[in-house]
C-alpha positions in Angstrom: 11.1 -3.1 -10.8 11.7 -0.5 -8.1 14.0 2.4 -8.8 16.9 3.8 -6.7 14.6 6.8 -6.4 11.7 5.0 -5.2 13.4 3.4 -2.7 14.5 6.9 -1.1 10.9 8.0 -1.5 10.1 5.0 0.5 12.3 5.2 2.7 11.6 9.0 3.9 8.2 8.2 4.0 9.1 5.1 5.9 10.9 7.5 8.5 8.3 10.0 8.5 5.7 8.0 9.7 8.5 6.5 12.4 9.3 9.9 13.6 5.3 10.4 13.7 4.9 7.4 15.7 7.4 8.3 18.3 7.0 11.8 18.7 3.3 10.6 19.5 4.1 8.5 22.0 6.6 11.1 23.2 3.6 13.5 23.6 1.8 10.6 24.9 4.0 9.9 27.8 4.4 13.8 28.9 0.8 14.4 28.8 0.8 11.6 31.3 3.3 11.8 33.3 2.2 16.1 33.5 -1.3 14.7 34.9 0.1 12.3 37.4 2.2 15.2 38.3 -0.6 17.3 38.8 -2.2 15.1 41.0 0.3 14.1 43.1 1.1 17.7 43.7 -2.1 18.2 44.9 -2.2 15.8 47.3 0.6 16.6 48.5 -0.9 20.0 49.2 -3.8 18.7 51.0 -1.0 17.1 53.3 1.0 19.9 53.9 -2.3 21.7 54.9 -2.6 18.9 57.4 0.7 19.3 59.0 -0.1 23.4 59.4 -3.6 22.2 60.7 -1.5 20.0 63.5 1.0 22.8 64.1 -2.4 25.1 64.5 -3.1 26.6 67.7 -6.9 25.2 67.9 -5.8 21.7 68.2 -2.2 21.2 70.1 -1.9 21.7 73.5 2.3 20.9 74.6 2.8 18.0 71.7 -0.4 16.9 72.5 -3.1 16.7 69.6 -6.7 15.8 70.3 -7.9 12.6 68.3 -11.2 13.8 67.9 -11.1 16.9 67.0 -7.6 16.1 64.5 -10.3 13.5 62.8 -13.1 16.2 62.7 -10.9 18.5 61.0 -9.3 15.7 58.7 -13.2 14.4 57.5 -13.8 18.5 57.0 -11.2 18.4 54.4 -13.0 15.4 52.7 -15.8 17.2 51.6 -14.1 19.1 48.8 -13.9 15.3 47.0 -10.3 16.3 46.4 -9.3 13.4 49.1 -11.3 9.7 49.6 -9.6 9.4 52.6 -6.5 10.0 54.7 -4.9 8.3 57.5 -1.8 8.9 60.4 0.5 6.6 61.1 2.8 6.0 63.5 6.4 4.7 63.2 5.2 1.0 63.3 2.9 2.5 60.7 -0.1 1.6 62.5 -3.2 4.3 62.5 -3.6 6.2 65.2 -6.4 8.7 63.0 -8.3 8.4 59.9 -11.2 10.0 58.4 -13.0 8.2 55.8 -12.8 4.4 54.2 -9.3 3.1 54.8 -7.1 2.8 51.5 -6.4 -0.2 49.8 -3.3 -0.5 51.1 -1.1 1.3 52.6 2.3 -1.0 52.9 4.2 -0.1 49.2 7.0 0.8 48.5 8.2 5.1 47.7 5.7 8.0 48.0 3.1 7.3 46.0 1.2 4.2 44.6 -1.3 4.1 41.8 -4.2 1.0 41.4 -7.7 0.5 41.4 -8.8 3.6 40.2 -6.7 5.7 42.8 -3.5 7.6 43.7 -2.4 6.9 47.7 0.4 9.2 48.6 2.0 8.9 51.4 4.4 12.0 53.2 6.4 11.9 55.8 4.6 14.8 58.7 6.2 18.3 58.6 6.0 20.0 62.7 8.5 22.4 61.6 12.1 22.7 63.4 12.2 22.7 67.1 9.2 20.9 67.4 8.3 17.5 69.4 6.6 14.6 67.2 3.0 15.0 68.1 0.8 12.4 70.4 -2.1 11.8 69.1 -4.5 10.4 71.6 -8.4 10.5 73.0 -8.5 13.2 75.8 -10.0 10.3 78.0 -6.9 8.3 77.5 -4.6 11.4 77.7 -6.4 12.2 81.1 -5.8 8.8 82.2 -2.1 8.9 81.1 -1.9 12.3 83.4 -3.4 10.7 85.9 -1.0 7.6 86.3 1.7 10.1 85.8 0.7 13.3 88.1 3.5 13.2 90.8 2.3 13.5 94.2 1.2 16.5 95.8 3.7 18.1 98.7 3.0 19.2 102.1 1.2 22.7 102.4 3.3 24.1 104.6 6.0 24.2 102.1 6.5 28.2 101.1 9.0 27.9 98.7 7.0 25.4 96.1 6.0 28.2 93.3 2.1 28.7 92.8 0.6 26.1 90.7 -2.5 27.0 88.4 -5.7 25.6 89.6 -6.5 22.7 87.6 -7.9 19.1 87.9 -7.0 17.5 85.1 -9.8 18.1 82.6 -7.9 20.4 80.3 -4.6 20.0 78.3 -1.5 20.9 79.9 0.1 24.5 79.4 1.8 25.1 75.7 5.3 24.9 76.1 6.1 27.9 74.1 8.9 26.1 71.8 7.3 22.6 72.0 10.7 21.1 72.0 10.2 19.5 75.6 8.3 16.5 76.6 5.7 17.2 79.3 6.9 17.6 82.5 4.7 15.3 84.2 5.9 12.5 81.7 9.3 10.4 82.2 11.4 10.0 79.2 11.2 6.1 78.8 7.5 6.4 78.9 7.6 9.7 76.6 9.5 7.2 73.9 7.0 4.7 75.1 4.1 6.9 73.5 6.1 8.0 70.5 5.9 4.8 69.0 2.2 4.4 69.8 0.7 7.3 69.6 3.3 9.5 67.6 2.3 11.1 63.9 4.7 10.1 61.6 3.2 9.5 58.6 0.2 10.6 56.7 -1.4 8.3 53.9 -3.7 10.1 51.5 -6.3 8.6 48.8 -7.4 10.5 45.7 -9.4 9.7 43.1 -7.6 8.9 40.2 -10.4 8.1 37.5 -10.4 11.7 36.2 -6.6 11.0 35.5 -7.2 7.9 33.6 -10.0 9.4 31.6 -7.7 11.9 30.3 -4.8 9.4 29.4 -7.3 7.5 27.9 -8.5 10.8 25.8 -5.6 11.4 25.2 -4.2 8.0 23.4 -7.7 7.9 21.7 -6.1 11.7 20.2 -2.6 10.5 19.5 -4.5 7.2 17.3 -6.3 9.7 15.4 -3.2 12.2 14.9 -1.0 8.6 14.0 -3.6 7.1 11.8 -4.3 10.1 9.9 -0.9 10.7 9.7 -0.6 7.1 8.6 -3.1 7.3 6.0 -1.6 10.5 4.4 1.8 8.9 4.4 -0.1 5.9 2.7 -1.6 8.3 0.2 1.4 9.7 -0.9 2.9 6.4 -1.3 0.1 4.6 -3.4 0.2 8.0 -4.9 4.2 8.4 -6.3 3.6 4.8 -7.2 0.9 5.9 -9.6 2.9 8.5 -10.8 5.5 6.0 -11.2 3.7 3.5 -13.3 1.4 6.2 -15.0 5.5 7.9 -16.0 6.4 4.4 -17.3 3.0 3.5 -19.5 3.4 7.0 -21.1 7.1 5.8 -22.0 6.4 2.7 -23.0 3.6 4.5 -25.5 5.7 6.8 -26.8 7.7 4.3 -27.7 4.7 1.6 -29.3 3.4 5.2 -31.1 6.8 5.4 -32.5 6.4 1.5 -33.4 3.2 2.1 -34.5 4.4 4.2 -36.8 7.2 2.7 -38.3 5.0 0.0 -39.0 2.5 1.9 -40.6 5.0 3.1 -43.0 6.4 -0.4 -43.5 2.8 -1.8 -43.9 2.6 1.2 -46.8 5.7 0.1 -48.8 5.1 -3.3 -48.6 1.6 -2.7 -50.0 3.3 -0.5 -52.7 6.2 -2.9 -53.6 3.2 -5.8 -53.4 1.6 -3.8 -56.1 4.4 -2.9 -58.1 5.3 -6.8 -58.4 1.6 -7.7 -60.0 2.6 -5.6 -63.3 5.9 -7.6 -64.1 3.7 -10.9 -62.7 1.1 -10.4 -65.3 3.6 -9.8 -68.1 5.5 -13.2 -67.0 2.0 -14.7 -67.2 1.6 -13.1 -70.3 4.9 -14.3 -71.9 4.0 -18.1 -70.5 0.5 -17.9 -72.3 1.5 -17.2 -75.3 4.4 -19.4 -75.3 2.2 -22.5 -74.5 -0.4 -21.3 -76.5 2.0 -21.5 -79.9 1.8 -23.8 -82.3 5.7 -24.8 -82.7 5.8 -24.9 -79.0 7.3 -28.4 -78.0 4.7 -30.2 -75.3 7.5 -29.8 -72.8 7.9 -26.0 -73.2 4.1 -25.8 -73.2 3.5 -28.0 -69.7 6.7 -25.5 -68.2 4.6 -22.5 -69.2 1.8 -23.8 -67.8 3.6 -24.5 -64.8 5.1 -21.0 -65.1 1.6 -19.9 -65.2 0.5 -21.8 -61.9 2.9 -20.5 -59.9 2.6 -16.6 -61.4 -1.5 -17.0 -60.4 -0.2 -18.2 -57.1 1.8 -16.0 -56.1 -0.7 -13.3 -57.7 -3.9 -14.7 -55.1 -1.3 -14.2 -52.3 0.1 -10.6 -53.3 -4.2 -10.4 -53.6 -4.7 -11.1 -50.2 -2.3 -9.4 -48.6 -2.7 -6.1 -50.3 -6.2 -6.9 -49.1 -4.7 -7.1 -45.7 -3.4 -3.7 -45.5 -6.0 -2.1 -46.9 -7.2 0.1 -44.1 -11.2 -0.6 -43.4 -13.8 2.1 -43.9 -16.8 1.0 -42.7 -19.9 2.7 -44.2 -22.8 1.1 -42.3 -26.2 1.1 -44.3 -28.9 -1.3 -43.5 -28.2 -4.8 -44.8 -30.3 -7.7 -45.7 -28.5 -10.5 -44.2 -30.2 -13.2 -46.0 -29.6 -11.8 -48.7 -26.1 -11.6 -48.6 -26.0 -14.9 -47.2 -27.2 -16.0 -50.2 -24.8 -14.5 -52.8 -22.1 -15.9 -51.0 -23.3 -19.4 -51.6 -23.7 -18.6 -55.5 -20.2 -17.3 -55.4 -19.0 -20.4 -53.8 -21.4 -22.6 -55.7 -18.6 -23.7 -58.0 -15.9 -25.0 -54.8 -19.0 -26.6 -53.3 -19.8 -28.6 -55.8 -16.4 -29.7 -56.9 -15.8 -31.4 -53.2 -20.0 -32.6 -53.4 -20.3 -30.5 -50.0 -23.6 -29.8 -48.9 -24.3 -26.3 -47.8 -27.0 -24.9 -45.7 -28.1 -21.6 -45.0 -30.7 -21.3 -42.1 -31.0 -17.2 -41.9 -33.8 -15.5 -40.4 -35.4 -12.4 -42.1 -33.2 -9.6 -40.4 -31.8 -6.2 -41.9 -28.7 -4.9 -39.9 -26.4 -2.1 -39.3 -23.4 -3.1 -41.5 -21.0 -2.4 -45.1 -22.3 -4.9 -47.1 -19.4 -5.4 -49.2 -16.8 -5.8 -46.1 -19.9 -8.1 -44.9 -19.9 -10.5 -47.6 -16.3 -10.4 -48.2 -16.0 -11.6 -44.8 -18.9 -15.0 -45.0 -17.0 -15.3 -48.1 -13.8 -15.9 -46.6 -15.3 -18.1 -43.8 -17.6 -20.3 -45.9 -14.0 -20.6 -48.1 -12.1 -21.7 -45.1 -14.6 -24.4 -44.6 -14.8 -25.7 -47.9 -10.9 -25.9 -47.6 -11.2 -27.9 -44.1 -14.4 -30.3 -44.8 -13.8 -33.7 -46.7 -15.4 -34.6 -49.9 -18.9 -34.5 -49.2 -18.6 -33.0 -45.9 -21.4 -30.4 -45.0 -21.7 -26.4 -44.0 -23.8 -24.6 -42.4 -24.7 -20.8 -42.4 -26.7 -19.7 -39.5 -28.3 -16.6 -38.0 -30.9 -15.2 -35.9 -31.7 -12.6 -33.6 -30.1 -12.4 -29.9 -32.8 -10.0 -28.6 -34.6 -6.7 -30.3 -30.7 -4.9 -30.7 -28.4 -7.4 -31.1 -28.1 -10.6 -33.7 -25.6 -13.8 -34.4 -24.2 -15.4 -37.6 -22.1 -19.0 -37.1 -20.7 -20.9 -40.0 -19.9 -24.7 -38.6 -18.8 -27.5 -40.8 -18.6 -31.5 -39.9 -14.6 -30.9 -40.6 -11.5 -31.8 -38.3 -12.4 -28.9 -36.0 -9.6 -26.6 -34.4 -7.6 -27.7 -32.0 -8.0 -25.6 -28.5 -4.5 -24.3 -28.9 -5.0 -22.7 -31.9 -8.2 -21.3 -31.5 -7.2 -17.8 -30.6 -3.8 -18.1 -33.0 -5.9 -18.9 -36.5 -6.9 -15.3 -36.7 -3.6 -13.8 -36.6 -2.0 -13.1 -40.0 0.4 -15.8 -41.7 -0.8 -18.6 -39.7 -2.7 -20.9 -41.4 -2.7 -25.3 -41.0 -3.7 -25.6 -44.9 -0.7 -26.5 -47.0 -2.5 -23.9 -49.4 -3.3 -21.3 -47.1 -1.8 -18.1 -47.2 -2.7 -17.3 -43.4 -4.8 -14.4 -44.1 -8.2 -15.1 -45.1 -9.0 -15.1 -41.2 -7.1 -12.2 -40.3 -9.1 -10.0 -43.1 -12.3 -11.4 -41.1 -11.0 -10.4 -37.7 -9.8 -7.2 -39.3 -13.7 -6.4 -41.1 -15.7 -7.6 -38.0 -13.7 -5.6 -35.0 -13.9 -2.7 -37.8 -17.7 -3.0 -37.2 -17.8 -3.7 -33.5 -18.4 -6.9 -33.0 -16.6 -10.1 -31.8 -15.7 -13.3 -33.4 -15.4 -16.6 -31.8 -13.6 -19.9 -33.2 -16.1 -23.1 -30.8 -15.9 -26.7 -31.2 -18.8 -27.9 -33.1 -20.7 -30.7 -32.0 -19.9 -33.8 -32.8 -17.2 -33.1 -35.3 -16.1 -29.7 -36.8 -15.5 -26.1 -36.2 -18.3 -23.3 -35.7 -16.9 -19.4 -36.0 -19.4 -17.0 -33.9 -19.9 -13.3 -34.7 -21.8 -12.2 -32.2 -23.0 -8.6 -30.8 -24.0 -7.4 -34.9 -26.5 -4.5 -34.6 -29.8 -4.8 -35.7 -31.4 -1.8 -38.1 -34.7 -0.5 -35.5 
């Protein structure tokens, strides 16, 4: 169950890692939006330098601009790789001077466009106030233009006609000195005429934008590493406060079983005490009952209720027995043991039981010494081959069996022909009071579990084939 707390620890890391996220994209967005900036700016540097190279004296003549030498100077400025290409337009927005590739477009809407791998700006042209909109034309067609224009020439007797230059034509006309006239030799329908045709009105840039995109794309390649480090940390923490959590909570809940533990240790010890205190009076009702049968003036019925007396006094003396046994904590002093041996004095000891129920008993043990306490050893086949003298019908049969795993480890199985366990109960007959023998006492098994854990090893409760039980201790050291 989450706590209160853990749900605020949560939930600030929760809005950590948000606030992360977005200042990254914050960071994200400036970085770009700084680059495309940069860019832009630039080219709109180029094209204000293109405006002062119009306005320069090298290349105007009236509001006349050579097309030639405007698209020299325009493909001089290409070779800095700054621009790809760049382009005039006039009002209709039709070209009338380029240098380089035309751009992939140049019909968008606002000032700037960005596609393909490229940034196309394009800026209104700046002449400066009191300045005519440029013509931009070839100096053959500007010649011819003069030409169609040229008013005629007037008698030479006419004295008062100012001098005129000498000219024929092959040269610009004069620079008007604020270039806010049209040329004289040009009407104003035809001046308008030209403006839409051959006027600069617009210029249309191209730069390459793949260094831009290279950067945005280093820079959300360093914003992924800053969130998923970030992310990771935050993730960390969390997996780590829910350690801490469950690591506060285990030491809690052993406190608490230590505390158990030893409550029950101390109950364990005054049961065993009060278990042995109640033998002494036992034996002395036993006593009493013994010789109170045993009298000669006893009537028979007195004499069978002693008996009885005394019945029920050894019974309840086996079980105080057993469970004193029980609590007994085990010492295991290993020495090396001869299995078959002890094998063998079992079956003497039990040789009484087996016969009374005619049940055949077999012992097939190899030649093995172990690591082992002999007495806890043969306490512990004893109570196994007496659990299935209890289970087996007359005549029924038991076997003793073991042998060597490998060069360090060895078996031992006791199987009988009986009723078997049930699956159920297989992993519940070794816990203490639980026993399916209407004489039982429940802990003959647990003092086995109890002796072979003690030693190391493990204990298994199989099905025996066809018909029976088979108990397995398996992993019992063998004496190099």
């Amino acid at each position: 169950m989450i706590t209160i707390r853990s749900w605020a620890v949560y939930g600030m890391l929760a809005a950590i890692w948000a606030a992360l996220l977005g200042w990254q994209a914050a960071e994200h967005v400036r970085v770009s939006k700084a680059l495309h900036d940069n860019l832009e700016h630039r080219g709109h540097s180029r094209l204000a330098a293109c405006g002062q190279l119009m306005r320069a004296r090298g290349f105007t003549g009236g509001v006349l601009i050579s097309k030639e030498r405007l698209e020299a100077a325009l493909n001089a400025l290409l070779v800095t790789n700054e621009l790809l290409s760049i382009e005039v337009l006039n009002r209709a927005g039709e070209v009338v001077a380029s240098a380089g590739p035309p751009p992939p477009t140049n019909d968008f809407p606002g000032a700037v466009f960005w596609g393909g791998g490229v940034a196309i700006l394009k800026d209104p042209i700046d002449l400066g106030t009191n300045m005519m909109q440029e013509l931009i034309m070839p100096w053959e067609e500007w010649r011819a233009l003069r030409a169609s224009n040229r008013p005629p020439r007037e008698p030479p007797g006419d004295t008062n006609r100012p001098p005129q230059p000498p000219g024929d034509g092959s040269r610009p006309p004069r620079r008007l000195n604020m270039r806010s006239e049209r040329p004289s030799w040009m009407t104003e329908e035809h001046y308008k005429e030209q403006l839409e045709k051959a006027g600069a009105h617009t210029f249309v840039a191209v730069l390459p934008a793949q260094p831009v995109l290279d950067a945005e794309n280093a820079d959300i390649w360093i914003r992924l590493i800053i969130v998923l480090v970030g992310t990771l940390g935050i993730a960390g923490y969390a997996v780590a406060w829910r350690s801490l959590v469950q690591t506060s909570d285990l030491q809690l809940r052993l406190v608490r079983a230590s505390e158990q533990n030893l409550h029950l240790k101390e109950l364990n010890l005054a049961a065993a005490g009060l278990a042995h205190e109640t033998r002494n009076p036992l034996n002395i009702i036993r006593g009493l009952a013994q010789m109170i049968a045993k009298h000669d003036k006893t009537p028979p019925d007195i004499s069978a209720k002693s008996r009885d007396i005394i019945n029920e006094t050894d019974r309840v003396t086996a079980q105080l027995n057993e469970f004193i046994n029980y609590s007994r904590p085990r010492e295991v002093r290993r020495a090396a043991t001869d299995l078959n041996a002890v094998a063998g004095e079992v079956a003497r000891a039990l040789n009484y039981d087996l016969e009374e129920k005619k049940i055949k008993l077999e012992v097939l043990v190899e030649p093995v010494i172990i690591e082992a306490d002999e007495q806890l050893l043969r306490q512990a086949l004893f109570n196994l081959v007496l659990n299935a003298i209890q289970a087996v019908p007359a005549q029924g049969a038991i076997r003793i069996r073991a042998s060597r795993r490998s060069n360090q480890e060895a078996f031992i199985e006791i199987s009988d022909n009986g009723p078997g366990v049930p699956a159920e109960n297989r992993t519940e007959i070794f816990k203490p009071y639980f026993t399916t023998h209407t004489e039982g006492t429940g802990l003959g098994l647990s003092v086995v579990q109890q002796i072979v854990l003690a030693h190391g090893w493990e204990i298994q409760c199989l099905p025996n084939e066809p018909a029976g039980a088979l108990f397995r201790v398996s992993h019992v050291k063998i004496k190099e």
